[in-house]
C-alpha positions, -999 to 999 in steps of 0.1 A, spaced: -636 652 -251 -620 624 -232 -612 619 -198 -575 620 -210 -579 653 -226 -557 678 -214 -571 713 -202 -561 741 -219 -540 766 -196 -542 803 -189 -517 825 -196 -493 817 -163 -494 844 -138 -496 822 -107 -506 790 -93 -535 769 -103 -566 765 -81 -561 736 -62 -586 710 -80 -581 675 -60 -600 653 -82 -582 676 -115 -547 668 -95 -552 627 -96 -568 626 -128 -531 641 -143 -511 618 -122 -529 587 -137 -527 608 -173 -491 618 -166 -479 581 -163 -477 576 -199 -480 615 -213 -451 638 -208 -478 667 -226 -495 665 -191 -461 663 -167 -461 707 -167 -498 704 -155 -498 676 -134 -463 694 -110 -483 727 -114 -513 712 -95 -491 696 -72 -474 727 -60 -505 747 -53 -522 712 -33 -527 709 -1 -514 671 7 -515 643 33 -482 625 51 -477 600 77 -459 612 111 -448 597 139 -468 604 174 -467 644 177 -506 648 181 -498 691 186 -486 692 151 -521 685 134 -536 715 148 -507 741 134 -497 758 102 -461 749 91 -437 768 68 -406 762 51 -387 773 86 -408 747 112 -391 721 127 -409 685 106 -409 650 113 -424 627 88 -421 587 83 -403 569 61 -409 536 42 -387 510 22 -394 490 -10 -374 471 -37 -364 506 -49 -350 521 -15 -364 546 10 -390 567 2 -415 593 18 -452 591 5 -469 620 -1 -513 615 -4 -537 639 -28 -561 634 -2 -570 624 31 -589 597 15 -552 582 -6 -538 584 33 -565 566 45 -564 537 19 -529 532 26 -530 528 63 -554 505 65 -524 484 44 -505 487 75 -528 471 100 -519 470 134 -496 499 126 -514 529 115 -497 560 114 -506 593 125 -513 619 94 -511 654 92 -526 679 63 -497 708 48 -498 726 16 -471 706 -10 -448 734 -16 -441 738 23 -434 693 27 -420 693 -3 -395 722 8 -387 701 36 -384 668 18 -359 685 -7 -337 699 20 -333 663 32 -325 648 -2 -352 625 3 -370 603 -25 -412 614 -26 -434 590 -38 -470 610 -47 -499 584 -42 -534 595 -54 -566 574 -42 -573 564 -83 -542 544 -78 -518 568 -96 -485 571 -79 -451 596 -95 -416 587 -77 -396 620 -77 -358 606 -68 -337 637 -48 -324 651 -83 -360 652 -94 -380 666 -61 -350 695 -65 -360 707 -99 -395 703 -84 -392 729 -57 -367 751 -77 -399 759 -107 -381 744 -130 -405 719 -138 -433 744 -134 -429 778 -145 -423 792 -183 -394 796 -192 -381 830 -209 -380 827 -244 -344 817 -257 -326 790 -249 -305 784 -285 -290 822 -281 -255 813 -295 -245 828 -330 -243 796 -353 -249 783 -391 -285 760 -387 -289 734 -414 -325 723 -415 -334 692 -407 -365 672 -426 -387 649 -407 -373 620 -423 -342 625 -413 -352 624 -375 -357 589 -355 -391 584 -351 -392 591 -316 -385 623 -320 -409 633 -349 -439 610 -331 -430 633 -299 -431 664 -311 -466 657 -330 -480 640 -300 -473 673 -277 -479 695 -306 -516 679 -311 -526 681 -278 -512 713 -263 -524 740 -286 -492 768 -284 -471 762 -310 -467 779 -348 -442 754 -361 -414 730 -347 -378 732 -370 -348 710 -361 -311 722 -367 -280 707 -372 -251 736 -362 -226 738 -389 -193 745 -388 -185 774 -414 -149 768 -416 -149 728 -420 -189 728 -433 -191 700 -411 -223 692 -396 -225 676 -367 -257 653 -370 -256 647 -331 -263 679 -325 -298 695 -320 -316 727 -324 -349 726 -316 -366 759 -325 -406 761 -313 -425 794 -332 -448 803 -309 -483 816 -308 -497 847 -285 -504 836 -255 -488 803 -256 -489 798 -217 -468 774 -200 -463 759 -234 -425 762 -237 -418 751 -202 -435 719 -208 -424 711 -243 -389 713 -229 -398 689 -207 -407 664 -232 -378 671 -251 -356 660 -223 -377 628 -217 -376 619 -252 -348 628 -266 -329 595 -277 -295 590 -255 -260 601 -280 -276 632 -290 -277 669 -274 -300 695 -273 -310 727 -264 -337 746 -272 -352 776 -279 -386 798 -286 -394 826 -312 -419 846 -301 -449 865 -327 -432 900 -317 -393 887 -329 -400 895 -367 -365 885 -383 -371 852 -358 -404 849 -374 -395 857 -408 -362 830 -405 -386 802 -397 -411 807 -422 -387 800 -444 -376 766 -431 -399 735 -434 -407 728 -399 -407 694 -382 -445 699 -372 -468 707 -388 -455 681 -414 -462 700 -448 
């Protein structure tokens, strides 16, 4: 097994041990894998992290929660204002010694309770790791961050709505798509079978080949698989069509029993 490998998950059921050295090693993975972005925010939210403040030397020695007053400092680069956020004291520590002459005070508090605070400011976080790896989370992002909705499994559903599916084969896909869907498939162990739909209209039998229904057949235990494969669909997805998707689980027999008789997307058979 590689460094890259992913870890396999347990069953969710609430957050992670906090693993610093597991946390930077899926920032630099998560830089050019979406398979490891579920992983990588989980970690985040159960770290403790490091952030630069301005001169309150009584605020290193006390808790904080969502409700404490918070002062942090801010930084500009070509891409606007941003807050950083360090893994580790050590990431702070590299950082300020950039800034000589002008070292900052830093204090130590749990992600989830900055990261509240951050979001409530609509403030743009950029997470800096002391391998190098950095993740920008823009206001819009940081929110779905704090809300779990990058983070926690989803129910299973998501394509609910009474419709005619036509199948869709592989090679009718782009690329992008079918290569996504193997990638994820072949690296996060959780999935039966992947089918694509077109709806259909049953009056017209028009099919709207923009259209996608993404339907994952999902093993016991499957984890925080469906959460995170959503969030690869919707990071590679090509731009012009739309998508929703859902999840049949092993105890939905007609669900079950439906997909078996489609030819699935992945496995390619």
């Amino acid at each position: 097994m590689s460094d890259d490998d992913l870890s396999p998950e347990d069953v969710p059921g609430g957050p992670p041990e906090y693993d610093p050295s597991e946390l930077e090693r899926l920032l630099r993975l998560g830089a050019g894998n979406v398979a490891a972005h579920g992983p990588m925010f989980r970690e985040l939210m159960a770290a403790r992290v490091w952030f630069f403040v301005p001169p309150h030397p009584e605020m290193v020695s006390h808790m904080r929660d969502e409700t404490a007053p918070l002062t942090w400092c801010s930084f500009q680069d070509a891409q606007g204002t941003f807050v950083p956020v360090f893994t580790s004291l050590r990431a702070a520590e590299q950082r300020a010694v950039m800034m000589k002459g002008n070292e900052p005070m830093m204090a130590e508090i749990p992600a989830r309770v900055l990261l509240a605070h951050l979001n409530s400011a609509k403030c743009t976080v950029l997470v800096v790791a002391s391998n190098g790896a950095t993740i920008r989370l823009p206001p819009e992002a940081l929110e779905e961050l704090v809300s779990g909705r990058l983070t926690e499994t989803i129910p299973g559903g998501g394509v609910r709505e009474k419709m005619t599916l036509q199948p869709v084969r592989p090679d009718e896909l782009p690329a992008v798509i079918v290569d996504a869907i193997t990638e994820f498939c072949e690296q996060r162990q959780g999935a039966i079978s992947v089918h694509v739909f077109h709806p259909k209209d049953e009056a017209s039998c028009s099919v709207n080949r923009c259209e996608l229904r993404i339907i994952v057949r999902l093993r016991d235990n499957a984890g925080h698989f469906y959460n995170d494969f959503c969030l690869m669909v919707e990071q590679t997805v090509p731009k012009g069509f739309t998508r929703a998707v859902g999840a049949v689980e092993p105890d939905d027999e007609a669900g079950m029993e439906f997909l078996a008789r489609c030819t699935p997307v992945w496995p390619v058979v």
